[in-house]
N, C-alpha and C positions, 0 to 999 in steps of 0.2 A: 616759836616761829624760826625757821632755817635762816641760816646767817647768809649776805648773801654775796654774791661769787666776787664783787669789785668791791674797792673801800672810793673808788675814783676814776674819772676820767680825765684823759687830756685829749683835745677835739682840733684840728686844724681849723682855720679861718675863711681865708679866701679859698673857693670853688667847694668847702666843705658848709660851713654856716652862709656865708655871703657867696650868691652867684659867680660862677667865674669869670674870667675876663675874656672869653675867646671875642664876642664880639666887640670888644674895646682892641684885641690885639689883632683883628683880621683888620679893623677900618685902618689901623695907624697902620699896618703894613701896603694896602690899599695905594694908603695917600703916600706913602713913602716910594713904592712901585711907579708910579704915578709923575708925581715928582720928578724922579730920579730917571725918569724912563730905562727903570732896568728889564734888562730883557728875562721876564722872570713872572708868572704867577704871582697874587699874594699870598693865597697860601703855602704855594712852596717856600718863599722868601720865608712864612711865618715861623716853616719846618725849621729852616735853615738857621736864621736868628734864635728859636727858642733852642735848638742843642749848642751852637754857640755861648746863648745865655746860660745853661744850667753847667757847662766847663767853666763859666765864668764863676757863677758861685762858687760851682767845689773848690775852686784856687781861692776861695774868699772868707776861710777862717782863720780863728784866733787874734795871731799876728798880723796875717796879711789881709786881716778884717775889711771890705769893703760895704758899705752901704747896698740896697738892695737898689736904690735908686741910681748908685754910681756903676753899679754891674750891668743897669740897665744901658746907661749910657755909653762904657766900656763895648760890650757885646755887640752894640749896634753898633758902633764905630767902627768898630772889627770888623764883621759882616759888612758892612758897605764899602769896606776897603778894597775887601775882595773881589767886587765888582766896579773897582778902581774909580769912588767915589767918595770925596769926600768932607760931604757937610758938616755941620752943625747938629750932632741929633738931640741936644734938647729940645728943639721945637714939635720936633714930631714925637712927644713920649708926652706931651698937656693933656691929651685925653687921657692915654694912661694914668697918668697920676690923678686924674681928676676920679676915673675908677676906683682907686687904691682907698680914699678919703673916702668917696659915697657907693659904694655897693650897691646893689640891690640885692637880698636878704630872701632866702629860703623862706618860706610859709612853715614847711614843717620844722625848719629851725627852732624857729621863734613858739611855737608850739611844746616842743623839743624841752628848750631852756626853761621854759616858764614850769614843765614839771617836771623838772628833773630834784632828784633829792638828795643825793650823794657829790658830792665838791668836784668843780671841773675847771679846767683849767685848760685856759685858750693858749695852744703853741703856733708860733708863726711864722714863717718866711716872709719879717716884714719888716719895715721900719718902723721906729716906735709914733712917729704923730700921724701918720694915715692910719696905722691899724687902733689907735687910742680912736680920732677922731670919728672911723666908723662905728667902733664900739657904742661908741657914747649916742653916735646920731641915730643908733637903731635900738638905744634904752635896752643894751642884754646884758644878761648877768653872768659873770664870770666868778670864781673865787681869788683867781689865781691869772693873767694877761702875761706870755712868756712870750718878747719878740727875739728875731732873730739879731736885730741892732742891739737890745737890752746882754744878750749874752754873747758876741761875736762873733755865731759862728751859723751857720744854715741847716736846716734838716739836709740828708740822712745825718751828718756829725751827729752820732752820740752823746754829746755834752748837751745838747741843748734838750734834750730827751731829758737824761739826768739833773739836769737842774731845774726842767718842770717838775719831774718827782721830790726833789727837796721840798721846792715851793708850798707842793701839796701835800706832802708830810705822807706818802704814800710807799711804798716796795713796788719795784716794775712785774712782779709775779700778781700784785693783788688792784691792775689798776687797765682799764683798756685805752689805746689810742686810735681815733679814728678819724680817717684821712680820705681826699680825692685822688692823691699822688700817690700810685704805686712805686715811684723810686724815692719824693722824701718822706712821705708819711711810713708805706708800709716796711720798707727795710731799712730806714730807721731806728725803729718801736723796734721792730722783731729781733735787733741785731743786740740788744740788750733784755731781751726778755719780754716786752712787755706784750699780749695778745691784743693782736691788731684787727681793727675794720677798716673792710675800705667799702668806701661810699661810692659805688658808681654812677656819679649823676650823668643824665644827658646832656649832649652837646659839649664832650671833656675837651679840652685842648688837647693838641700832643704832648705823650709822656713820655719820658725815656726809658717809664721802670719795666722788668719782667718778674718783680717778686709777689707771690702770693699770697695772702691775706688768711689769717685764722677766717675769718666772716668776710663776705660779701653781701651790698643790702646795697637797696637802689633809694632809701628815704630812712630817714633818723629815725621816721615812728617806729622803725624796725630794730632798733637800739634795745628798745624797753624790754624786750623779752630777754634779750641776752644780759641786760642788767638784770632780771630779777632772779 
């Protein structure tokens, strides 16, 4: 029998196994719009927040580690500043979070996981008790749970890449990673080696990335081939 091309995978979480959050991040910006009576679209506002929020991560490794939930908070405060407002945005980030804990979960996910045979190992732009807690509430099997709080720093950082491959006792030439985010999933993985998938599900949020993916597939069931 031919040996065969990966000894492993590492898989992203939210918007790759768990649905993404666009409609949890169009209603809070919605009500924030709203609220705030900014003169502004939600979706624009959504545009403008989420590239806000992803400068907010990249300044949010190692040392100057922030939580996923504090960049949330930071980012918005920022952005609403600019339109010379300035709440409280805890309040308006409950739905959110209430997403982050309960997802709603891919079908071919969970189909996915249940036959996979080779060790995989969940990496994540996440904090550790929402993405444990959704773990748990959708019974999947992981070998290996790599958040981005557990190691300080966010995808694309390359440490958090290499320290899932430790995890799974893997080399980044014999292991694939497959992601929704073309800027932290795929350049990323690719920027240490490892061959990358990107998942293009419907209905993405905006992304900031322009890097290109060894594979593109629109459903995990399309994984299996490239594994075998």
């Amino acid at each position: 029998m031919p040996a065969k091309p990966f000894d492993g995978l590492l898989i992203d979480f939210y918007g790759t196994i768990a649905a993404g959050d666009r409609e949890a991040v169009e209603a809070t910006c919605l009500r924030i719009v709203e609220d705030c009576g900014l003169p502004i679209t939600a979706p624009d506002f959504a545009v403008i927040w989420g590239e806000r929020y992803f400068a907010t991560v990249g300044r949010s490794n190692h040392d100057a580690f922030q939580t996923l939930y504090q960049c949330e908070l930071t980012s918005l405060r920022d952005t609403l500043a600019d339109f010379g407002q300035y709440p409280d945005p805890a309040p308006f980030l409950i739905d959110l979070e209430e997403y982050w804990h309960n997802p709603p979960v891919h079908v071919d996910a969970i189909e996915f996981l249940q036959e996979l045979d080779i060790p995989v190992c969940c990496v994540s732009n996440a904090d550790n008790k929402p993405l444990l807690s959704a773990i748990a509430r959708h019974r999947l099997r992981f070998d290996v749970v790599v958040s981005s709080e557990a190691v300080r720093c966010y995808k694309p950082d390359p440490a958090i890449f290499r320290h899932a491959l430790r995890a799974l006792g893997v080399r980044p030439d014999r292991v694939l990673h497959v992601g929704d985010s073309l800027h932290s999933d795929i350049a990323g993985a690719a920027a240490i080696g490892i061959t990358t998938v990107w998942i293009r599900r419907e209905n993405r949020i905006h992304d900031i990335g322009v890097d290109r993916a060894t594979f593109t597939i629109r459903s995990l069931a399309e994984l299996t081939e490239i594994l075998a």
